[in-house]
N, C-alpha and C positions, 0 to 999 in steps of 0.2 A: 504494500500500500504506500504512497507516494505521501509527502511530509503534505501536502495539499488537501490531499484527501482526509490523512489521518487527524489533520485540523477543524474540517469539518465534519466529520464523526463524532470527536469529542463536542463540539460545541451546539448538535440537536441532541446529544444527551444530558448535557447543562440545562439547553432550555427545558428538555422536558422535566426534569428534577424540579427546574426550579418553577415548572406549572405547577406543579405537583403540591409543591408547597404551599404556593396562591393561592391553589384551589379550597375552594370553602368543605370545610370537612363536617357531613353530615352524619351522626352518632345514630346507629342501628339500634332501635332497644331490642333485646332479646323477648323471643314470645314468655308470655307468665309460664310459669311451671308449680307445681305444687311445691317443691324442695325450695325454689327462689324464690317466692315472696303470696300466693294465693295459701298454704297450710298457716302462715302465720295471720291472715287477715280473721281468715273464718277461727281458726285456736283465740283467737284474739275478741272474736265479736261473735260469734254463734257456740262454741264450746262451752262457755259458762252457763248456760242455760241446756242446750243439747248435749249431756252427758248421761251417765247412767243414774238414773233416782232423779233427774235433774225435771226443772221444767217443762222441758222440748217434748214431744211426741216422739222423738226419736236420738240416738246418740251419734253424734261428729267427733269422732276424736280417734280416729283413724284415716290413712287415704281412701283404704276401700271403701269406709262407710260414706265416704266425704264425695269420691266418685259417684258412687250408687245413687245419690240423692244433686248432681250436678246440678241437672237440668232446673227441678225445684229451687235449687242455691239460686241459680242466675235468674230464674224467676220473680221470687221474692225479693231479692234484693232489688235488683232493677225500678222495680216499683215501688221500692220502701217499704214494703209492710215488714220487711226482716230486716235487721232488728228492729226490732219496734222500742222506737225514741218518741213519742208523742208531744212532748215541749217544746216549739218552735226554739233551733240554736240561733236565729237572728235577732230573738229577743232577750234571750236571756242563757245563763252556763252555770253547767252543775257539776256535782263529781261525780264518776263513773257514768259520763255520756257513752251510750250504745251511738254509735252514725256511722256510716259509713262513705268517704269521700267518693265525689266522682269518679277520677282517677282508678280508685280500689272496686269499685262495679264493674267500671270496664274489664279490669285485669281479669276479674271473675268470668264475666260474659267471655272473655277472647279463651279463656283457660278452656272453658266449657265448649267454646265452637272446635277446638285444636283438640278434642277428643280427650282433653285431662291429662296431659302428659306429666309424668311422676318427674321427672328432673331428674337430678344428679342422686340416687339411692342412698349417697355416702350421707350426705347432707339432707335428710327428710327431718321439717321439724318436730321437736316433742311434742305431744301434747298434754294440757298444764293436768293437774291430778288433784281431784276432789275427794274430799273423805266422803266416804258412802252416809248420806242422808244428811250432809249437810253443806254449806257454800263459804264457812269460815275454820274450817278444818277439827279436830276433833273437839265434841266442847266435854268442860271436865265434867258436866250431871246432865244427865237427858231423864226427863219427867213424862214417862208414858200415860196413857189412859188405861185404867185398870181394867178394862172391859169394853171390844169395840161398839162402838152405835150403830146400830139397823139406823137405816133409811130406807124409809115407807117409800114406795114403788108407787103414791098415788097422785105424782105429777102435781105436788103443792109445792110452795117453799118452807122451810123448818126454821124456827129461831126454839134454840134451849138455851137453856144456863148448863155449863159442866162446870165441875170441879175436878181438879189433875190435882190430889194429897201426894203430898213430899214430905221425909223426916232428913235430916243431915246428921252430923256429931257435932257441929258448931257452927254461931253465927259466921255467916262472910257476907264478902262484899259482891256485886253481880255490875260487871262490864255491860253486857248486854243478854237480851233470850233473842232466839231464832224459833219461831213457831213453822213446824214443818205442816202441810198437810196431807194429811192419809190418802183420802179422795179429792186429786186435785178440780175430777171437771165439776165437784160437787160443791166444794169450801168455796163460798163467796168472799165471806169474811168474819174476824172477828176481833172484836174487844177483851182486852187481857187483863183484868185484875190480878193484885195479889193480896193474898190471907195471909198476916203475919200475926203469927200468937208468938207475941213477944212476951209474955211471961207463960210458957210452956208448962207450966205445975197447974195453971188451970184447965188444959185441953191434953186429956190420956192421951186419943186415939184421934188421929187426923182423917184417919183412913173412912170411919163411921158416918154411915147416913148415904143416901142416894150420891150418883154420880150425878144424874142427868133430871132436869127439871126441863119441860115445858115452856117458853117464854107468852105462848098465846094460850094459854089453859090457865096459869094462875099468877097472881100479881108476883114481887120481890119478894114481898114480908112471907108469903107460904114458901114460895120456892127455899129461901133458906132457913126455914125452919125444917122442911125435907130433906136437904144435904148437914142439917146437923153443922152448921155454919157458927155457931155461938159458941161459948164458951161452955164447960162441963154444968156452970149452973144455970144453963138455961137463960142466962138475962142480959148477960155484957155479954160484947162481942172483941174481935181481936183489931189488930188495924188492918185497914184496907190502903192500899198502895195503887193510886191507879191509874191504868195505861200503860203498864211496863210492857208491854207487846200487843202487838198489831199486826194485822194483816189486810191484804184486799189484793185483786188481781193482778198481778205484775209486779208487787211490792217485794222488796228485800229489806234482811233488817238491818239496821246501821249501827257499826259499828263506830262510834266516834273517838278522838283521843283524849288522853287516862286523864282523868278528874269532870271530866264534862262527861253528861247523862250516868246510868247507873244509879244503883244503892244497896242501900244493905240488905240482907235477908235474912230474915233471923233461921231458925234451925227447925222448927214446923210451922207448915204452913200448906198452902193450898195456890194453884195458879186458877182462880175463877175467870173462868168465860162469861162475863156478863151476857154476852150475845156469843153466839153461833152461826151462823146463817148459809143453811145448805139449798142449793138450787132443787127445781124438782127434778124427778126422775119419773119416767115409768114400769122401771122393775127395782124391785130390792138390789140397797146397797149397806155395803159398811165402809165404817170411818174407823180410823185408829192414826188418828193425829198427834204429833208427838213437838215437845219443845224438848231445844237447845239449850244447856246454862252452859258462860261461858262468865267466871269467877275473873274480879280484879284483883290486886294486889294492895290498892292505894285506897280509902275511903272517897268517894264522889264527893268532892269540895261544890260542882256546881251541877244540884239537878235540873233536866231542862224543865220546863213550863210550858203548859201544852194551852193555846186556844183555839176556839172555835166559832167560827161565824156564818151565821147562813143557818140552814136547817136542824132544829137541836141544838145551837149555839146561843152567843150571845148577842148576836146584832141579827135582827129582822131581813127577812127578804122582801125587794122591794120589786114589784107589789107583788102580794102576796101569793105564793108559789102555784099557781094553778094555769092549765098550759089548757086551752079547747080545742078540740078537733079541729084539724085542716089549718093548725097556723103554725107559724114561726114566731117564738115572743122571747124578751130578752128581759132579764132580770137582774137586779144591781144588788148588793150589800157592802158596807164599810164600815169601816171604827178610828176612830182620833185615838192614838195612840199615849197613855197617859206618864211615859218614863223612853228613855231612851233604851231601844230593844235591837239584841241580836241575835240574827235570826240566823236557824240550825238546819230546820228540815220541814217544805211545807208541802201541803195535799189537797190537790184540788178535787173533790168529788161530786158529779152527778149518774143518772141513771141511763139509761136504753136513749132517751129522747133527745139525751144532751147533744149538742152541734159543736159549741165552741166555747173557751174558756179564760178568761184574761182577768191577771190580779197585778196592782201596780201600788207603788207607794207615792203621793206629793207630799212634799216637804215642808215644812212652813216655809222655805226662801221658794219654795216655787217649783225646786227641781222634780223630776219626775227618775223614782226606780224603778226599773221594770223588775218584777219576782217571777211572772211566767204567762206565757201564753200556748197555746191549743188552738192549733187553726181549726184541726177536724179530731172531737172528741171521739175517742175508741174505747166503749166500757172495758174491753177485754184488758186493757194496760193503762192500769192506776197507778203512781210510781209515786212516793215518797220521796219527792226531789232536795237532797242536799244539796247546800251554796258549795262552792267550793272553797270557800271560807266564809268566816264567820260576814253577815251581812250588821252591818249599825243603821238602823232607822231610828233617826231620833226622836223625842217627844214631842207630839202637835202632829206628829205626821199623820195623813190620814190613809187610811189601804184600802182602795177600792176593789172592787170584786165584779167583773159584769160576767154574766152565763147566757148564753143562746140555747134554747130549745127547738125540736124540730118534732112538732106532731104532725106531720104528713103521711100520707101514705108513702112519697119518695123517700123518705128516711127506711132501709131496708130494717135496721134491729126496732122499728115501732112494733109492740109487744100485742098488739089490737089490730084488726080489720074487718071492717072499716077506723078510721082513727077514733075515741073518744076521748074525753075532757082526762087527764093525767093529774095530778099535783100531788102534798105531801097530803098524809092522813095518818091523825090521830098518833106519829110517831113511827109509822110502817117505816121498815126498812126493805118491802119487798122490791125487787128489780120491777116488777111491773108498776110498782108508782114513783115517784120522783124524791128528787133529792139534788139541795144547791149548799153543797160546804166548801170550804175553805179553813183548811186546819192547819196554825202553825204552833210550832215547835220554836220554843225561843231561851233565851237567857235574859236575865237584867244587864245590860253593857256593862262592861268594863276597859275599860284605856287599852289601847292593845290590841281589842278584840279582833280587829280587822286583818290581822297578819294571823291569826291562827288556823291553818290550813286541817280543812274537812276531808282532803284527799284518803283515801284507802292507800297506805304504803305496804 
């Protein structure tokens, strides 16, 4: 090759090198694979609830079982009903948000059209591990039912009082209870007292007296004179502790950090179900619903304070709760807040008819806090929403409250057809009549409050 030549060889390799380099460099992303990033999305967001004993209808926490149910995955989620977040996140942020990003839909959808490829086998992620029958791992006392409950097969709903008797070897202190339940399509909800016989020399036998009272057959005063609720003479009673657990659909129980919520328990006692509330059935079923104790170490310096507004509260609903066939009506409640409050954990509740749901705070300068909003209410997923940290509303503030209901026939869960008149009655708690609360969970403020994070570590 002539010195001519070999000059211009070298210098269309120059140029092309140095196109090369110009050129705009477009990054390939790799298709999703289960190993690379779709096992950690679903372990991450559908696991917790789809495991064994868990919520879900079904268990994820495998790739086979995760393949199996692909198409389902990318279904559901696509459309948001999975995971079910019902809070609008533009208005307001909680801890432990279930959502799931655009972005992470897609990877799912592309996963599922690429036939689910497993990745790299080396690198398949764990999946996270729940202790059997509970979501906060093993608790040190679980309080069975001494005897399961029949449920009547005759298509009504049931409210009882139960009583779950507990003896210990000594007072402690109680983090928090985790109420499991037995029949989950059945347990609506319930109210959790506790029976503390703090002076134990006057009550032998915890154990003595009915389990199960009737809530629609006889008032309080017989019901616990049937579960033997008093004390051995008959006439005093012990202390009653109330609200230390809760339940309702979609609900988990909160664990919050050490000196906030909790208290003591003394060493016999009883966990009373003020209410019960099982949906109907038309065949016989049984219940054998069990609580979590999961013991502090530190005495609870601050227990939270629970209110309530709207139906069986303290502040009236405005006007007066009653929805007529074939309309859509909107109902308000509020309260002036008389101390400066920070808030823990709040609950918006209504029924079948409910539409939509918005509670907000103004301030005395005027400002406005958003606490939450519900664009499209879904009875099936009631959540006890924690701040993710402590929220300060100060004194004077007022919290209003508005609820949309939807008595139409286009409302699909309207429990009637044709529609009639719904509202509260006489106290009913049944799913077929209504209900407009707003329940929160709060502290007295203290300096500070606003830095102490509510997060699950």
């Amino acid at each position: 090759m002539s010195r001519k030549h070999l000059l211009f060889f070298l210098s269309v390799i120059v140029a092309i090198v140095v196109g090369c380099d110009n050129a705009s460099v477009v990054e390939v992303k790799p298709s999703p694979t289960f190993s690379g990033s779709v096992g950690q999305i679903i372990f991450k967001n559908c696991t917790p609830c789809h495991h064994a004993n868990g919520a879900g209808p079904f268990p994820l926490t495998t790739y086979e079982q995760i393949k199996k149910k692909a198409n389902t995955i990318a279904r559901v989620t696509a459309s948001r009903f999975m995971p079910p977040w019902p809070a609008d996140l533009s208005y307001s942020h909680f801890a432990g948000e279930r959502f799931l990003k655009e972005e992470e839909i897609a990877e799912i959808k592309t996963w599922v059209e690429n036939k689910c490829p497993l990745g790299d086998s080396l690198n398949v992620p764990v999946a996270p591990v729940y202790s059997e029958g509970s979501l906060f791992g093993k608790p040190d006392m679980v309080v069975k039912m001494q005897a399961p409950f029949l449920i009547k097969g005759d298509n009504t709903d049931k409210f009882m009082l139960m009583k779950f008797p507990y003896e210990m070897k000594r007072d402690t202190f109680i983090r928090f209870i985790e109420f499991v339940p037995g029949n989950k399509k059945l347990v609506h909800h319930i109210n959790g007292f506790l029976i503390q016989y703090y002076q134990p020399e006057k009550k032998k036998d915890v154990f003595e007296g009915a389990l199960f009272a009737d809530a629609q057959q006889m008032d309080y005063k017989n019901a616990y004179l049937k579960m033997k609720l008093a004390n051995d003479d008959g006439i005093t009673f012990p202390m009653l502790t109330p609200s230390v657990v809760n339940y309702l659909p979609g609900v988990e129980a909160q664990a919050y950090p050490a000196g906030i919520g909790g208290f003591k328990m003394y060493k016999k006692g009883a966990i009373l179900l003020k209410d019960i509330h099982y949906g109907p059935t038309p065949v016989d079923r049984h219940d054998s619903s069990y609580f979590n104790i999961f013991f502090s170490p530190l005495s609870p310096s601050r227990p939270l304070l629970e209110f309530q507004m709207g139906t069986l509260g303290k502040t009236p609903v405005v006007p007066p709760l009653s929805i007529p066939p074939n309309e859509i009506k909107t109902f308000t409640t509020q309260y002036i807040l008389p101390q400066d409050w920070s808030l823990v954990t709040i609950n918006p509740h209504m029924h079948l008819l409910g539409k939509s749901f918005l509670a907000y705070a103004v301030t005395p300068d005027g400002d406005t806090l958003p606490l939450v909003r519900i664009k499209q209410w879904d009875f099936r997923w009631q959540y006890f929403y924690t701040f993710k940290k402590l929220l300060k509303v100060p004194a004077g503030s007022v919290i209003m409250v508005t609820g949309v209901f939807d008595n139409t026939k286009n409302n699909p869960l309207n429990p009637f057809s044709p529609p009639r008149t719904v509202g509260e009655r006489e106290g009913s708690m049944r799913t077929t009549d209504e209900m407009f609360q707003f329940i929160i969970n709060y502290l007295p403020y203290k300096q500070g409050d606003e830095n102490i994070s509510l997060e699950k570590k």
